[in-house]
C-alpha positions as CSV (number, residue, x, y, z in Angstrom):
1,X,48.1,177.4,156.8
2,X,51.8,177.4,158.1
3,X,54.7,178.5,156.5
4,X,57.1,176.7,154.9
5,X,60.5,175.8,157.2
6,X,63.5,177.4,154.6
7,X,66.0,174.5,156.0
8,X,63.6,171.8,154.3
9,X,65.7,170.5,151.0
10,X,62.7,168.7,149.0
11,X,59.1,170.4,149.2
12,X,56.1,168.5,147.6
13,X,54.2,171.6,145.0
14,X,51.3,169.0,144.0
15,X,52.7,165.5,142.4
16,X,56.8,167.7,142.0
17,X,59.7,167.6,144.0
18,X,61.2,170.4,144.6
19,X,65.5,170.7,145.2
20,X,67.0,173.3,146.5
21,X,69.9,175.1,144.3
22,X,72.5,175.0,147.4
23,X,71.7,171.6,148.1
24,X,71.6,170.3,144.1
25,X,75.5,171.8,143.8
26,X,76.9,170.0,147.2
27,X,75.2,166.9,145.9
28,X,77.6,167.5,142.2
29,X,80.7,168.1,144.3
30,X,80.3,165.2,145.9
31,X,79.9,162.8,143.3
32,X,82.8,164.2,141.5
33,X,85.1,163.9,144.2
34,X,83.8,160.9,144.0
35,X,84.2,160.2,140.2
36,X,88.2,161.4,140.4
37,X,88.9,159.4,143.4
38,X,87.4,156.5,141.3
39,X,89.9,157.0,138.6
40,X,93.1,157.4,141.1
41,X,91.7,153.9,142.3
42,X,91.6,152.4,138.8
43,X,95.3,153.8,137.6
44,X,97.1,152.7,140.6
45,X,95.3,149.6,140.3
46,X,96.5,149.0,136.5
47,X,100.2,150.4,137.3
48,X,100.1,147.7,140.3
49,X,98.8,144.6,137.9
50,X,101.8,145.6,135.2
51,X,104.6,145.3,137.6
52,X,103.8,142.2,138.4
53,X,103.2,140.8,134.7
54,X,106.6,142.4,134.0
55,X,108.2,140.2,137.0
56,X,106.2,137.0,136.3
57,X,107.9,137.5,132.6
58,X,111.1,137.7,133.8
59,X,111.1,134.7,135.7
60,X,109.9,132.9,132.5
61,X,113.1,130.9,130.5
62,X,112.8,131.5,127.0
63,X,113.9,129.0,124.5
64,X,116.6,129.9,122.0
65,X,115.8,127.6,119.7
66,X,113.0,124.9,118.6
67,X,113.9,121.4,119.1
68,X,114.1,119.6,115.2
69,X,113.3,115.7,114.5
70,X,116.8,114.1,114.6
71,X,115.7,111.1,113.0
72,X,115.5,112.5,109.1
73,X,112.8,110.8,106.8
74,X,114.4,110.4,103.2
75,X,112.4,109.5,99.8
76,X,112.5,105.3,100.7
77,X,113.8,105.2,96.9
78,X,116.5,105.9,98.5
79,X,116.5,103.4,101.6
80,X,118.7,100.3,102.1
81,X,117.1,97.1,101.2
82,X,116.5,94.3,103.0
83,X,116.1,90.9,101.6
84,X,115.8,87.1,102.8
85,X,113.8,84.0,102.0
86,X,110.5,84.9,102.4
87,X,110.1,88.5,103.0
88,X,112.0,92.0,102.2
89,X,111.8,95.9,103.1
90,X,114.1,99.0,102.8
91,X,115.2,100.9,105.8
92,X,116.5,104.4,106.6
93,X,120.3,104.0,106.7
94,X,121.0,105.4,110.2
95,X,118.8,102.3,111.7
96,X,120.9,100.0,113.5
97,X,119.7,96.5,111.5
98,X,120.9,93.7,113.3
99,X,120.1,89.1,112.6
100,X,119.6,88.1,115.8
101,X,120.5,84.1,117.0
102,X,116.8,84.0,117.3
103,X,116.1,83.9,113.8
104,X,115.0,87.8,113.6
105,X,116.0,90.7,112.3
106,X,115.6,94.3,114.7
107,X,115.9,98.0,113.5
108,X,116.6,100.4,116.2
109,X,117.4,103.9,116.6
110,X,117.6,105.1,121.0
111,X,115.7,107.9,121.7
112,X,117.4,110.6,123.7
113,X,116.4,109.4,127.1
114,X,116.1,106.0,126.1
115,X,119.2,104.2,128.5
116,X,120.4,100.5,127.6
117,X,119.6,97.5,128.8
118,X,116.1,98.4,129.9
119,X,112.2,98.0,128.3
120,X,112.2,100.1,125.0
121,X,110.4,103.8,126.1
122,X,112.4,106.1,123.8
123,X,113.1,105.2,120.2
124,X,112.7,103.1,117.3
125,X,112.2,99.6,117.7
126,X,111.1,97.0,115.3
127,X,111.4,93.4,115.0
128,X,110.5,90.9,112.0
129,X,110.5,87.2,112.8
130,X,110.7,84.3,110.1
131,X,108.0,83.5,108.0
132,X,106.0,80.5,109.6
133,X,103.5,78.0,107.3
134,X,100.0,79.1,108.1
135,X,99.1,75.0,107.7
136,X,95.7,74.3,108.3
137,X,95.1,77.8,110.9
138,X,93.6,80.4,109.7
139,X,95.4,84.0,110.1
140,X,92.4,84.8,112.7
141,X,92.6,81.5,114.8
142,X,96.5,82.1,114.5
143,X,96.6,86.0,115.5
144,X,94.0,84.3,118.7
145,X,96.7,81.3,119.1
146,X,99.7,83.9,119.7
147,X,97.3,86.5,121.7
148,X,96.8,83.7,124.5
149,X,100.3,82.9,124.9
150,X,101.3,86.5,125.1
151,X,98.6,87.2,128.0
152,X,100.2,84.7,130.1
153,X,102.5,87.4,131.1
154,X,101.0,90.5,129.7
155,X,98.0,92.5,129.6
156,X,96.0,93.3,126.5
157,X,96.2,97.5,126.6
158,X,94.6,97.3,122.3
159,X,92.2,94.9,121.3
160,X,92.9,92.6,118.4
161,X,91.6,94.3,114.9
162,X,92.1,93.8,111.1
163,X,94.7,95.8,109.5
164,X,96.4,96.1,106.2
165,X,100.4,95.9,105.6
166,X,101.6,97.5,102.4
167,X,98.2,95.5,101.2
168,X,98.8,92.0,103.0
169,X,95.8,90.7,105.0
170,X,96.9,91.5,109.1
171,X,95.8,91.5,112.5
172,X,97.3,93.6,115.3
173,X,97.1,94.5,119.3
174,X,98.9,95.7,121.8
175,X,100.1,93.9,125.0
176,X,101.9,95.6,128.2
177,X,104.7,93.3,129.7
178,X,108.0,94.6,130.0
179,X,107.2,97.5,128.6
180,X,104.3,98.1,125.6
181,X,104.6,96.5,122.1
182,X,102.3,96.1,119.5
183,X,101.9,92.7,117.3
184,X,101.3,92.2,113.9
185,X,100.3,88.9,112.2
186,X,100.8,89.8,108.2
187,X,99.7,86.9,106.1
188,X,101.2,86.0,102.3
189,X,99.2,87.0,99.5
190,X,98.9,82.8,98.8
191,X,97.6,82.5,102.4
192,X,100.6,80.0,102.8
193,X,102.8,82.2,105.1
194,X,102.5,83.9,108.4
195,X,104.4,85.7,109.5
196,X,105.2,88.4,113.1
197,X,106.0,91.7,113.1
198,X,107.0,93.2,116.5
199,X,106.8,97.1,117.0
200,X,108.0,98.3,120.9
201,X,108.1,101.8,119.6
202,X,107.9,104.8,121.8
203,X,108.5,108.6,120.6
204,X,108.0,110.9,123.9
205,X,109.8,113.5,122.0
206,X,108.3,113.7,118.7
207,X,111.6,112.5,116.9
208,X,109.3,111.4,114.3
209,X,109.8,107.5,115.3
210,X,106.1,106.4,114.4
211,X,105.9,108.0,110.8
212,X,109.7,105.9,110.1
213,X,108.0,103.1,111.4
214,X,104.9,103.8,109.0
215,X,107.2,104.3,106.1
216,X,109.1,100.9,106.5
217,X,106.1,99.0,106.9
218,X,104.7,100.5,103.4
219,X,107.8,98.7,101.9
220,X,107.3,95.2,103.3
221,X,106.6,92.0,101.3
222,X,105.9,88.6,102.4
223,X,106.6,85.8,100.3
224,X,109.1,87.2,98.2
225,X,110.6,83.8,98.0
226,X,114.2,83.7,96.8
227,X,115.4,82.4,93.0
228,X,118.0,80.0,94.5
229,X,117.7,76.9,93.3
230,X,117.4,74.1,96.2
231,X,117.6,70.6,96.7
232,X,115.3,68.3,99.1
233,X,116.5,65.6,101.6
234,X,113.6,63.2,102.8
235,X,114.5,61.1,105.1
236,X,111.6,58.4,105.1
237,X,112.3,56.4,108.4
238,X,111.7,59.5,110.9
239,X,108.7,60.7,107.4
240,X,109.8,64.7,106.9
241,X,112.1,66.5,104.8
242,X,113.9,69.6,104.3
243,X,115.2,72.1,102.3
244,X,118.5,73.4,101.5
245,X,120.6,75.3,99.0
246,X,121.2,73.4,96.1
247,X,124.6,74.8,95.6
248,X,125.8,73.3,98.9
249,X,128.1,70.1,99.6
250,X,125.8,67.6,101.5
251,X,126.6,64.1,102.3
252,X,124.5,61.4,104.6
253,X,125.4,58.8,106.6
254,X,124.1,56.3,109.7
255,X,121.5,55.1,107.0
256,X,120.5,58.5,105.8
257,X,119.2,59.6,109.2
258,X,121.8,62.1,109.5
259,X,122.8,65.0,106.8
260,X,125.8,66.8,106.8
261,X,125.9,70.1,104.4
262,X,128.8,72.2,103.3
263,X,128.4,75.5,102.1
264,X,131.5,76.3,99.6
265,X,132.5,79.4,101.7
266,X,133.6,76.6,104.3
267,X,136.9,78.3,106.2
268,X,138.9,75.7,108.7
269,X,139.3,76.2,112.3
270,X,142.3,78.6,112.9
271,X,143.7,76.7,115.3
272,X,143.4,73.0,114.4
273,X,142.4,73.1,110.8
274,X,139.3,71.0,111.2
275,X,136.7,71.5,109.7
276,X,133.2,71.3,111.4
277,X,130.1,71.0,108.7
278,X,128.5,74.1,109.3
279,X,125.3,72.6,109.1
280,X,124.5,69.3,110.2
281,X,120.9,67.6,110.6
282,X,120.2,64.6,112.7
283,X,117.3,62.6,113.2
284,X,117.1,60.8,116.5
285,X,114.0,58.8,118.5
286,X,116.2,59.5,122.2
287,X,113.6,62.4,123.5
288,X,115.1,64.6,126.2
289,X,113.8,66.7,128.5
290,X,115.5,70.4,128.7
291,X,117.1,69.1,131.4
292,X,118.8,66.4,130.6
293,X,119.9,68.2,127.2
294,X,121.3,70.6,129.2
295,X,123.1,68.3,132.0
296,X,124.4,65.7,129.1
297,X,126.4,69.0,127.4
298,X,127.2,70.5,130.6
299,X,129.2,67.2,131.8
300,X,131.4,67.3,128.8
301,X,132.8,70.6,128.8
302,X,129.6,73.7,127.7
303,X,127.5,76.0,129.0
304,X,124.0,75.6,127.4
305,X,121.4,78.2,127.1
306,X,118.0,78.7,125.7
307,X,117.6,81.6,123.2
308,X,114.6,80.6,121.5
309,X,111.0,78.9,121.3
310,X,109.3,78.6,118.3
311,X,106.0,77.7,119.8
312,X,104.2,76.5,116.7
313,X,103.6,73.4,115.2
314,X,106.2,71.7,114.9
315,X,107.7,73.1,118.3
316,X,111.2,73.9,118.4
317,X,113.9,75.3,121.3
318,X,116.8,76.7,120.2
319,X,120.1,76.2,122.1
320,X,123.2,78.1,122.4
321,X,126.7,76.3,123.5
322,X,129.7,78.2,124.7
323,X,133.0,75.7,125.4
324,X,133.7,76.6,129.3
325,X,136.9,74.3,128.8
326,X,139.6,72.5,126.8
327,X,137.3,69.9,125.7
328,X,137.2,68.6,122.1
329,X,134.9,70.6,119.8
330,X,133.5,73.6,118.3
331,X,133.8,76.6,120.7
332,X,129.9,78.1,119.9
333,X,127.5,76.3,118.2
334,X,123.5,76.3,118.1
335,X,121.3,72.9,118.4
336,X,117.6,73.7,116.9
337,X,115.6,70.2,118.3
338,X,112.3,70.6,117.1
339,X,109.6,67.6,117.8
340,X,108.6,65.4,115.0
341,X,105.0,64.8,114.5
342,X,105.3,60.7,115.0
343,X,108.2,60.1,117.4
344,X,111.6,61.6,118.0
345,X,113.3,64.9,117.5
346,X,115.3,66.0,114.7
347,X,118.4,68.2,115.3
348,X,119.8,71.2,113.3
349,X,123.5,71.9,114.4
350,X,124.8,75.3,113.4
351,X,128.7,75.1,113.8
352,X,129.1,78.3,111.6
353,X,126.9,80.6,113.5
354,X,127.3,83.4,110.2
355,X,124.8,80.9,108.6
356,X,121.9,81.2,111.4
357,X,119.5,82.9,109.0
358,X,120.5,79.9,106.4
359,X,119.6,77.6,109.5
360,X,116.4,79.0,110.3
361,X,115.6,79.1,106.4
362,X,116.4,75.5,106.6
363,X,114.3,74.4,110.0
364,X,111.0,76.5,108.6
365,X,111.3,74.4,105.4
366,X,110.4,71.5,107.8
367,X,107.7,69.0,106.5
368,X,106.4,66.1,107.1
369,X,105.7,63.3,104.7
């Protein structure tokens, strides 16, 4: 049997290896070279990664300060109060609340990026139109009625749905025209009045807009009807009547198919010292067209425009006149021609244009006999 070669590192003694001692320690050298060459590796590799967390932080802007809510959200006990025929609610004191010729009334507040004359898409923005007779709609067929029109130039973004306003009965959805507003249909607790409730609000930058909105809805009621007393004219030839303040001077004439009322706060013109009935209500069976309303006031001396269409039953468009010239007459009036349900129109002309919510009180007291 041969010897064993002394250079051989591992020798097999039965089922043992067999490592040589000058062999075993350059194997340990090595792997501890190894091991400390490891841990340079890891420190400069850690030193390296916190530089650049240090620069990425220093290119980071820090704010100074957290941006508060500008819109403050006192107790409503102590909120302004609104109050009409038909409908109140209370209101945050720095909300611009504003009766518009149409017959509403807005609250706004801009947002801070909100620029004017363009669609609402910063701030608070609600509208409450006039309490309308329900009739012989339901709210439902009604909220459907409205829905229809409104997706003539819109697109529905939130389906219709059943809602509740400070406890009245109410249907809402949302519609994108120029730009996105929600509509709510809030019916009277008699199931007598309707009435709309426009919100356009938008609050990018959480000024707390929404929860404003929530809190002035809370404080709404329909059919708060008013304690003034009122009298009724009927005229029975053109079969409707209306009603007005009882408290008001009113006289007829042309057989009682024309009413003129005069509310005692009745100023004369400062320049001629006429006096034009602020109110005057005329029943005619002479139908024109938009047109030719428009074209017969035009040739005398007034630019006509349309600022409103009530498109309910009765339907009504609201007119504005502005005197372009010398010509005889009130220099701004309003003419409210809504269709009778037989024949003919009847007219409301507002001459005192501070009584346009007393007009519209007046034109949605409209029945027919």
């Amino acid at each position: 049997m041969g010897q064993a070669n002394p250079n051989t590192p591992i020798t097999q003694a039965g089922n043992v290896l067999v490592i040589k001692k000058s062999h075993l320690y350059t194997f340990f050298g090595f792997l501890c070279l190894f091991l400390v060459a490891l841990f340079f590796a890891y420190k400069y590799y850690q030193l390296k990664n916190t530089d650049q967390v240090k620069v990425s932080a220093s290119n980071q802007t820090i704010p100074t300060s957290i941006h508060q809510p500008s819109l403050a959200l006192p107790e409503t006990a102590q909120w302004k109060n609104y109050s009409r025929t038909g409908f109140s609610f209370k209101y945050p004191s720095n909300l611009d609340l504003r009766e518009t010729k149409s017959g509403h009334v807005s609250l706004s507040l801009y947002g801070p990026s909100q620029k004017k004359d363009t669609e609402p898409y910063d701030g608070l923005y609600l509208t409450f139109g006039h309490p309308l007779k329900l009739k012989n709609s339901s709210l439902d067929d009604y909220t459907d009625q409205q829905l229809k029109l409104l997706l003539e130039t819109g697109e529905l973004v939130d389906k219709k749905k059943k809602i509740k306003i400070n406890g009245f009965d109410a249907y809402s959805f949302s519609v994108q025209g120029l730009g996105l507003h929600r509509y709510i249909y809030v019916k009277s607790t008699d199931g007598r009045l309707v009435m709309t409730i426009t919100d356009s609000t938008h609050d990018p930058g959480h000024q707390g807009f929404s929860k404003t909105v929530d809190l002035i809805m809370s404080t709404f009621v329909l059919n708060n009807q008013s304690n003034a007393s009122v009298s009724t004219y009927t005229n029975q030839d053109f079969a409707f009547q209306i009603e007005y303040p009882s408290n008001w001077f009113s006289a007829t004439a042309l057989h009682d198919k024309n009413l003129f009322l005069l509310n005692p706060e009745s100023q004369p013109h400062p320049d001629s010292g006429e006096i034009f009935e602020p109110i005057e209500i005329m029943a005619t069976d002479q139908v024109e067209s938009e047109a030719e309303f428009i074209k017969s006031w035009t040739q005398v001396g007034y630019k006509v425009g349309i600022i409103n269409k009530i498109n309910s039953s009765p339907f009504t468009t609201v007119y504005q006149l502005d005197k372009t010239g010398p010509s005889p007459g009130p220099d701004h009036f309003l003419v409210m021609a809504t269709s009778l349900q037989k024949y003919g129109v009847v007219k409301i002309v507002v001459h005192d244009l501070d009584l346009i919510t007393q007009a519209y009180d007046i034109l949605f007291s409209l029945s027919f006999l």
